[in-house]
N, C-alpha and C positions, 0 to 999 in steps of 0.2 A: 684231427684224425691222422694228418700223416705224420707225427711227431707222434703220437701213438704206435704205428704202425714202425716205426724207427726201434720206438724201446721194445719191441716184440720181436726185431731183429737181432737186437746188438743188449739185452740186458747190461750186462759189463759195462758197456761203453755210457751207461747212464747212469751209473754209482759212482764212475769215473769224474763224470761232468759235473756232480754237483756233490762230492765229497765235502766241499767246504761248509754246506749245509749241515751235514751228515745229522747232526743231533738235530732239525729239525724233522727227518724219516724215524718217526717210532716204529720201529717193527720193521724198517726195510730186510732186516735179514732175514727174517720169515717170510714176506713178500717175496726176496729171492730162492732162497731152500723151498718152496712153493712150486714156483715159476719150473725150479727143475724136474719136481717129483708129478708136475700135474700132467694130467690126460687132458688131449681136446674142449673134454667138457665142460675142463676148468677154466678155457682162457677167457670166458666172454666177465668170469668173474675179477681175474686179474688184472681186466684191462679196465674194468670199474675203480677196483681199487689204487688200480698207478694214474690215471685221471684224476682220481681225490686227492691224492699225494700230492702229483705236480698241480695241481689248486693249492694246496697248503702249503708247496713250496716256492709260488709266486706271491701268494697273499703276503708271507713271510717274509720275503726278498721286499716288497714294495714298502711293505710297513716299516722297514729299515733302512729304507732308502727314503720315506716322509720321515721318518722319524733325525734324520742326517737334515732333511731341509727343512724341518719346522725349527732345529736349531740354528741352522745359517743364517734364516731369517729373523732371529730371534735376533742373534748379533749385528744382521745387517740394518734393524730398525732403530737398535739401539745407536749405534754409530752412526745413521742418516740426522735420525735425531739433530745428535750435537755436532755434524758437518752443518745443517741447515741452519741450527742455530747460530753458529760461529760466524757461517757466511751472512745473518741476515743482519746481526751486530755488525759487523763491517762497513756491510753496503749504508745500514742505517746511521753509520758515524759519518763516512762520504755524503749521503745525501741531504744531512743536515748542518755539514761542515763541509765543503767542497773545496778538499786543499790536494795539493801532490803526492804528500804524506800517507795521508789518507787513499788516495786512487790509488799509490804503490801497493798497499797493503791489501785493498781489494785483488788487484793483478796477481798476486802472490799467491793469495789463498785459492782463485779459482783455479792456477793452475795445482794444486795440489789436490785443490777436491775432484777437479778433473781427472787425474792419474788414478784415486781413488777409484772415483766410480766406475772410469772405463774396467778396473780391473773385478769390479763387482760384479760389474755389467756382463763382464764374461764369466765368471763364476756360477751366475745365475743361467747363461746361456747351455750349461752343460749339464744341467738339471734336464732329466725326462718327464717334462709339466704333463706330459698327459696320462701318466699312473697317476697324481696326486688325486687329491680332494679338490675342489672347485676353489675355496680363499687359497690353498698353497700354492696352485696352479695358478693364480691371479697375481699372486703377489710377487711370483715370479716373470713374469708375462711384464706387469710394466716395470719392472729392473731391466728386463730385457728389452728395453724400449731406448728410443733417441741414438743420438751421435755424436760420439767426443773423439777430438782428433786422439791417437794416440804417438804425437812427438810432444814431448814436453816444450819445447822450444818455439814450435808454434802456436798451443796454445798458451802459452805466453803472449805469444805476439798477438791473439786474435784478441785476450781480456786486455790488452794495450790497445787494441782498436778501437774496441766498446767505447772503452773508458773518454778514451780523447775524441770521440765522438761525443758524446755525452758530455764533458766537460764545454763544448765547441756549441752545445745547444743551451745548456744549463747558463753560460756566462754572457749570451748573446746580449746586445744592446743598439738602439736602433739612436741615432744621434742627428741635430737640427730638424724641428719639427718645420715649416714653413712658417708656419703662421708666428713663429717664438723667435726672437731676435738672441736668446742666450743659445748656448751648446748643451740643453738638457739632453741626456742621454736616458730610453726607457728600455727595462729589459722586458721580457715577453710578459709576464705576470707581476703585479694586477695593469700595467702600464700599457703595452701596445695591445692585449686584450680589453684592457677597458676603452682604448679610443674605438677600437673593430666595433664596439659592443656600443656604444655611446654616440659618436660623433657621426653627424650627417653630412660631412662635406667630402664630397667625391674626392677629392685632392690630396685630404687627408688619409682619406681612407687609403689612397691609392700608396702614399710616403709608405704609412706602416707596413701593408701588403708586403710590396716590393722591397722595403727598406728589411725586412726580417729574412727574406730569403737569401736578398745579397749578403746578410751576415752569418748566416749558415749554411746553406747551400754546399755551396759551391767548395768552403771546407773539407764540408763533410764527404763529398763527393768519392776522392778519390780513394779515402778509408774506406769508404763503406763497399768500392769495388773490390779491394785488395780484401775485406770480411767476407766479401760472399763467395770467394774464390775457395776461402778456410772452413767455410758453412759446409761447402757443395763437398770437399777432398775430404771431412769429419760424415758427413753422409754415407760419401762411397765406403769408406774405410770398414764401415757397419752395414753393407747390403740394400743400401737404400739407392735409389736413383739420384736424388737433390733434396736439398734440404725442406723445401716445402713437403715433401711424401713424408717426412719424417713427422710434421709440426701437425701434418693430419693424421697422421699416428699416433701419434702420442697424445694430443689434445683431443681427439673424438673416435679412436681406435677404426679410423676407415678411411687410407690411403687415399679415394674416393669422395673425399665429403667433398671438395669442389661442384662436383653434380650433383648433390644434395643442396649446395645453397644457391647454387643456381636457378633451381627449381623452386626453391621459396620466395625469391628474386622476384622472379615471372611472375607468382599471382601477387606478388603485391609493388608491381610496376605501376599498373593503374593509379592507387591510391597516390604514387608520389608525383606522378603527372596530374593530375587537378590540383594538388597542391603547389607546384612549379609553374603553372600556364595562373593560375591568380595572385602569387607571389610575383611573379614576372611583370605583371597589368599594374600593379602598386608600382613596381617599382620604374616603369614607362612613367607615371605621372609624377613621382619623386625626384627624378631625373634626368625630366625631358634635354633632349640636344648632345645626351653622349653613346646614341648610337645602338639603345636597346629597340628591339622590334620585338611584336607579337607572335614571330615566328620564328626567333633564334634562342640561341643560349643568354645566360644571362653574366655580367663580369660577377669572378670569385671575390671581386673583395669589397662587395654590394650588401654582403648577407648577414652581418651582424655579426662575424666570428672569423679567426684569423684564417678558417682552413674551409669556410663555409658547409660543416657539418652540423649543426645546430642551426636554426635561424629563430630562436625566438627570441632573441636581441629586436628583432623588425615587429613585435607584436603592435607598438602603436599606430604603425600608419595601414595594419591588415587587419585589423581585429573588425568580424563580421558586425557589432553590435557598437561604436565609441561611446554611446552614451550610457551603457551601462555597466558599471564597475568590472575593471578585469581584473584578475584572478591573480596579481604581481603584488604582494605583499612588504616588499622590499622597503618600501619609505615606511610604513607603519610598524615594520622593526626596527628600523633606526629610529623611530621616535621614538616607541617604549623601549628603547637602551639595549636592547640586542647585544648582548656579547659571543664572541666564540666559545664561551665555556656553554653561556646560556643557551648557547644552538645545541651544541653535544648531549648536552641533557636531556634538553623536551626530544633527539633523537631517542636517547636510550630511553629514556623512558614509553616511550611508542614498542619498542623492541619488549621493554616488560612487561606493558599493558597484555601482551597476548603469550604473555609466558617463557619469554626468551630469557637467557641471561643480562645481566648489568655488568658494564663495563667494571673489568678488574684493579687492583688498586695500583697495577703495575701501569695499566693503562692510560690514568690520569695522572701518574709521575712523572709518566714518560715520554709520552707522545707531542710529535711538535703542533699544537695548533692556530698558534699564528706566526709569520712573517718572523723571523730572530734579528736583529741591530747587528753590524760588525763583522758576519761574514756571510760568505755565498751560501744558499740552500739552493736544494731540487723540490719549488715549489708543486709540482704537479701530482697532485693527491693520491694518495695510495695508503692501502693497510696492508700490516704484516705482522707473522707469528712468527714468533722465537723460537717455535715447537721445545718447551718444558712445561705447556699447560694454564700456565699462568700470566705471560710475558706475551702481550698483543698491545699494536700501536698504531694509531694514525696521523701521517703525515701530509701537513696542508697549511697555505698558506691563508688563512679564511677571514673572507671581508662577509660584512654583517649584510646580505641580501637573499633574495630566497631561492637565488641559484646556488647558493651554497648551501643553504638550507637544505634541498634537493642531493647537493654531494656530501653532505653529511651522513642523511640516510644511506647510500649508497655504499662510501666505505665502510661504514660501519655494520653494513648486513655480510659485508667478506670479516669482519672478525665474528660475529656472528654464527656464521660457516666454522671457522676457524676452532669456536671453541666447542661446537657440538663433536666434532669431529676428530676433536684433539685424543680423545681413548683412544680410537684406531691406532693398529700398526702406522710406522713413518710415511712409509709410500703410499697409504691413501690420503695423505691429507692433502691434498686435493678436491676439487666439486667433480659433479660428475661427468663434465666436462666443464671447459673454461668457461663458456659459456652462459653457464648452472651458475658459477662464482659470480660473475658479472650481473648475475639478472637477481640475485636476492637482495639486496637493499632498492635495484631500481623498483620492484614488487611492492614493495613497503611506501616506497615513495609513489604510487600510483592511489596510494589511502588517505598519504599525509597530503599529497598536492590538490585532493579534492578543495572546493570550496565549503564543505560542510565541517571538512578536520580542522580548517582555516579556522573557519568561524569557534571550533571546539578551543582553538587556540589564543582565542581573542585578538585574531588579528586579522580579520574581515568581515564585513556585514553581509546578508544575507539577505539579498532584494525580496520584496514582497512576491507571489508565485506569479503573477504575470510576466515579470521580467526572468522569471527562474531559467524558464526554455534559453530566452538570447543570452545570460550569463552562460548558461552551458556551451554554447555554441560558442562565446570566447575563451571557454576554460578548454576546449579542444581544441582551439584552434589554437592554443598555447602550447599545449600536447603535443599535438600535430609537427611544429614548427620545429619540435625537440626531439619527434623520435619519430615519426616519417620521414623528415628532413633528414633525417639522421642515413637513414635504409641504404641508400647507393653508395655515400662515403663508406659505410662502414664495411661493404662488400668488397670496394673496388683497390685498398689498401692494401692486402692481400691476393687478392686478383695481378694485380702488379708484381708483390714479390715472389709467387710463385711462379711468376713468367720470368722473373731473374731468374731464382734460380733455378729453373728446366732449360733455361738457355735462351727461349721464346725472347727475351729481350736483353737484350745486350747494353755493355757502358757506351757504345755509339749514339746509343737510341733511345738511353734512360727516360730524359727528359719528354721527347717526343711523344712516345708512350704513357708515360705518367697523364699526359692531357689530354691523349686520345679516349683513356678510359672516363675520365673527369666529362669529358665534353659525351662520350655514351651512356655513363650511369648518369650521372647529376646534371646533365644542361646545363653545363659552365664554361668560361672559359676565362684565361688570364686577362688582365685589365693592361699588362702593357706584353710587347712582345716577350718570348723565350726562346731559350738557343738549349744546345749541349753546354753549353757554360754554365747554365744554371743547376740546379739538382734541387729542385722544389718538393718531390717527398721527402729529405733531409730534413729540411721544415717542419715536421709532424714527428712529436716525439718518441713516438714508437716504434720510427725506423733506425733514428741512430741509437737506440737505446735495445732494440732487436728483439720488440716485445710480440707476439703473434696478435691480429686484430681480429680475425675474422669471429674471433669470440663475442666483440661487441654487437657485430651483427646477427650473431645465433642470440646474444641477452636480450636485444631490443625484440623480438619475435617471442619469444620465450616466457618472458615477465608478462604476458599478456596470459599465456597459459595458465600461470602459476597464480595469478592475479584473478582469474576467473573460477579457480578451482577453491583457494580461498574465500574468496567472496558465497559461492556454494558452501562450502562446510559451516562460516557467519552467518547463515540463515538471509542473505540480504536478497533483497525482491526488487524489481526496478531495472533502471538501464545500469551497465554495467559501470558504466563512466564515474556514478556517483554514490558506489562501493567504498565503504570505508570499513575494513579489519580492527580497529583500536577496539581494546580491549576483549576481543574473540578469543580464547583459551582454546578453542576447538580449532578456530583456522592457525592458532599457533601450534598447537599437538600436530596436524597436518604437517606445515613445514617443520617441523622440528625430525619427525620421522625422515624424510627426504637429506636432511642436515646430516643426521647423525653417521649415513652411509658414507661420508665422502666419495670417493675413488672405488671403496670397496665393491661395489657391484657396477657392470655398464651401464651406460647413463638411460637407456630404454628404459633397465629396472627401475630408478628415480623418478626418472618421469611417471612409472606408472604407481611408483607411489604416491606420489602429490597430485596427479591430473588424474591418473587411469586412463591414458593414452599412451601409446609408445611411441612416436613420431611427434617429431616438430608440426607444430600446426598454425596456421596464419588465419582461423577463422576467428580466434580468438579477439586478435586485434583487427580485423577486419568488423566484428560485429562493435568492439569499445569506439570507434571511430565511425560506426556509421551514419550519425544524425551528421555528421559534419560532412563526410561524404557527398551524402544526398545533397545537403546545400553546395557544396562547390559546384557539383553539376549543373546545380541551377542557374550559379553565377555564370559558369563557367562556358555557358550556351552558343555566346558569339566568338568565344576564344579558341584558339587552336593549341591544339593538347599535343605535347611536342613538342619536338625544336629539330632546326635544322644543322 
């Protein structure tokens, strides 16, 4: 009204203001020659008509300024495109060939794509998102997202960081075992993970431990100080406090999600303390005389894994039931001749049974899946798209057992993602948060690791029904060992670095702190001393490699949803544990709709496409784990649930 009352002042000064319109006023001069010849009685009509006007002179103004940004964005996807793909060729020539050559050429290009996108970034910043339509306004919102320094020179120097970080973890090797009179040297994969994974002698265990940290560590230490200094100065530079508000921004659109997984945390603490207080009781009698109690933490390098975030490495000396077959298929695929191709298969095949796509021809050309002769790789498993639609690949160094069995499905429900989502514009290919990416293959993998998909696979038997119950109870507590175990590592990674970078913890204190959280979420603690000399999250590859984890922790929560909501669409009846999807067209049309949105809508919407829930929910896995629950409690009666 007072913008009304303005043009009922000053006529003139409103043909004036928006002359460059002029052809879209049909009839304004009659409107004006009007205005001057009317009486009183006419103004209630002319002030109808210049109201309709300035409507159809904003409608107009808008539509031409969406119409300016449905084409920026046009070109902006096109050219994301083939930066993504350019960079992903790179990284995947470095990853599979680990030379100087190669890491030059990665450093090179991020800083050019960097320059790039900062300047997208702000292009897209100067757009008025909130006149668009909801996808233009979206599509602009995450361009406008993240933090890249804007001196070319430093980032340079930061993809210099990365890199020789990453080369410094990628090349490690741990040398004189005790027990071996030769100088065999092991590097992390399959070598100091298979003795973590394998070997029962405290000693040894302790070498590998402490022998990997000393070899990276301490390295990586003072790069990865001088990285977070280039993190935190590429935050400010974009309005952000530190780099951690940014990685919750961009990965789950809420500055905030720390007190969101806090909260998930809390109800499902319970659960990993009965599993930690009869895991702990095993391990008192495995290893009497080095100083475990019923009411402390337990040593980190006890647990079957180099970082003791898994522990079902330990399934034979905890398994509820020993005398009746556990649910580890590993040696019965090494007798009937298991190969790495042969795993990939019966993966995709699981994926086609309920209607998914089969890997592309690009895929079995080109993907690395086993180990290479002659030079360095970056064994640790990942998928990636080329984004041109066709061009998707997984990288892995894979030994024939059903832990990899399990990371097969895994990566390959992110190409999965990958190709449902490939139509989308560039910037949504992405899950609907990371999280979402992470948790579709482990979902898949909650059908195939039943003992019933086993047996479909010819490679378990199937106890007569009386022993059915206690089989269950060692196929959970296999479960359990891998992704309850999992719950505090996968919070507390994160937890950490965003306390670097807000300041909360300092290079004084690195260390100190890194065990503090370990010895609060997980009940662990180091097996020999630690100083500020050391840098033990260095150790864990997704620090020197700058990958965000807290994702893991939302998949492991998540796949449980996703996994119950499936299981409903398959018609299946029964506890939930022993759900199996193969072959379901209906629970595959389910996720496929969830798939095909990537990024494009917030991750609430996804969720409540697949669940029909919009929050994260932990009752999911709370009720797939409850027969085991209940028994731990039971066990669990004279033990003290805790640690000191």
């Amino acid at each position: 009204m007072y913008a009304i009352l303005l043009l009922l002042l000053t006529p003139c000064t409103f043909a004036r203001r928006y002359d460059y319109q002029e052809s879209s006023f049909h009839g304004y001069g009659n409107v004006q020659e009007q205005w001057e010849s009317a009486g009183v009685e006419d103004t209630e009509m002319l002030i109808d008509e210049i109201k309709r006007l300035e409507v159809e002179l904003k409608e107009d103004v808008i539509h031409s300024l969406e119409e300016k940004a449905v084409k920026w964005l046009f070109d902006f996807n096109r050219d994301y495109a083939k930066v993504n793909g350019l960079m992903a060729n790179l990284q995947w020539n470095y990853d599979t060939n680990i030379t100087t050559e190669n890491a030059e050429k990665v450093q090179e290009f991020k800083v050019k794509s960097t320059k790039w996108m900062l300047q997208k970034r702000q292009e897209a910043r100067k757009f008025k998102r909130n006149l668009f339509s909801k996808d233009i306004k979206r599509q602009l919102m995450l361009i406008s997202l993240g933090a890249d320094l804007k001196s070319a020179t430093k980032v340079h120097r930061m993809a210099e960081l990365e890199s020789t970080m990453l080369a410094i973890y990628d090349k490690g090797k741990v040398c004189n075992k005790p027990s071996e009179t030769s100088k065999k040297c092991y590097p992390l994969e399959p070598g100091l993970e298979g003795i973590m994974a394998k070997s029962r002698d405290y000693d040894t265990l302790e070498w590998a431990w402490k022998g990997w940290r000393d070899e990276t560590g301490p390295k990586i230490r003072p790069l990865y100080t001088e990285f977070v200094k280039l993190q935190n100065e590429a935050a400010r530079e974009n309005d952000y406090r530190d780099m951690g508000e940014v990685w919750r921004e961009s990965n789950f659109e809420d500055k905030n999600f720390n007190q969101v997984v806090d909260g998930l945390y809390k109800a499902l603490k319970p659960m990993y303390q009965q599993l930690h207080a009869y895991v702990r009781r095993k391990l008192i009698e495995k290893y009497p005389g080095h100083g475990l109690t019923d009411t402390g933490s337990i040593p980190a390098h006890l647990l079957g894994n180099m970082w003791a975030q898994g522990w079902d490495n330990l399934l034979e000396f905890v398994t509820p039931y020993p005398d009746v077959p556990v649910v580890d298929v590993s040696e019965e695929m090494q007798r009937q001749e298991y190969t790495a191709t042969r795993m990939f298969k019966t993966a995709e095949e699981f994926f086609t049974s309920i209607g998914l796509e089969p890997m592309t021809e690009d895929f079995w050309k080109k993907s690395m899946l086993t180990k290479p002769s002659g030079r360095a790789v970056q064994c640790h498993g990942s998928a990636e798209e080329f984004h041109n639609g066709k061009d998707f690949r997984i990288k892995m160094c894979t030994n024939v057992n059903m832990d990899y069995l399990y990371t097969i499905h895994h990566e390959m429900g992110h190409i999965e993602y990958f190709m449902e989502y490939s139509p989308q514009p560039d910037i949504y290919h992405e899950g609907a948060n990371s999280g979402f990416h992470e948790a579709v293959g482990d979902t898949i993998a909650l059908s195939v690791l039943t003992p019933n998909h086993l047996h479909k696979l010819k490679l378990l038997e199937i106890p007569d029904k009386a022993l059915a119950e206690k089989q269950d109870l060692n196929f959970l507590m296999k479960q359990a060992l891998a992704k309850i175990a999992f719950l505090p590592f996968g919070l507390l990674i994160d937890k950490w670095r965003w306390d670097v970078f807000n300041g909360d913890i300092t290079e004084e204190n690195y260390n100190a702190k890194w065990w503090e959280l370990r010895l609060k979420y997980q009940g662990i603690h180091p097996p020999v001393p630690r100083s500020e000399r050391d840098f033990d999250p260095g150790a864990k590859f997704h620090v020197p490699a700058n990958v965000p984890y807290i994702r893991y922790f939302v998949s492991f929560i998540i796949q449980f949803q996703f996994h119950s909501a499936l299981c409903e669409a398959a018609g299946h009846t029964g506890p939930i544990h022993r759900c199996d999807i193969y072959e379901s067209l209906a629970a595959g049309d389910k996720l496929k709709k969830m798939l095909r949105l990537g990024k494009s809508r917030p991750w609430p919407d996804a969720m409540e496409v697949l669940t029909g829930q919009r929050n994260m929910d932990v009752s999911a896995i709370q009720q797939y784990f409850k027969p085991l629950m209940d028994w731990l409690k039971e066990q669990n009666k004279k033990e003290n649930i805790g640690w000191e």
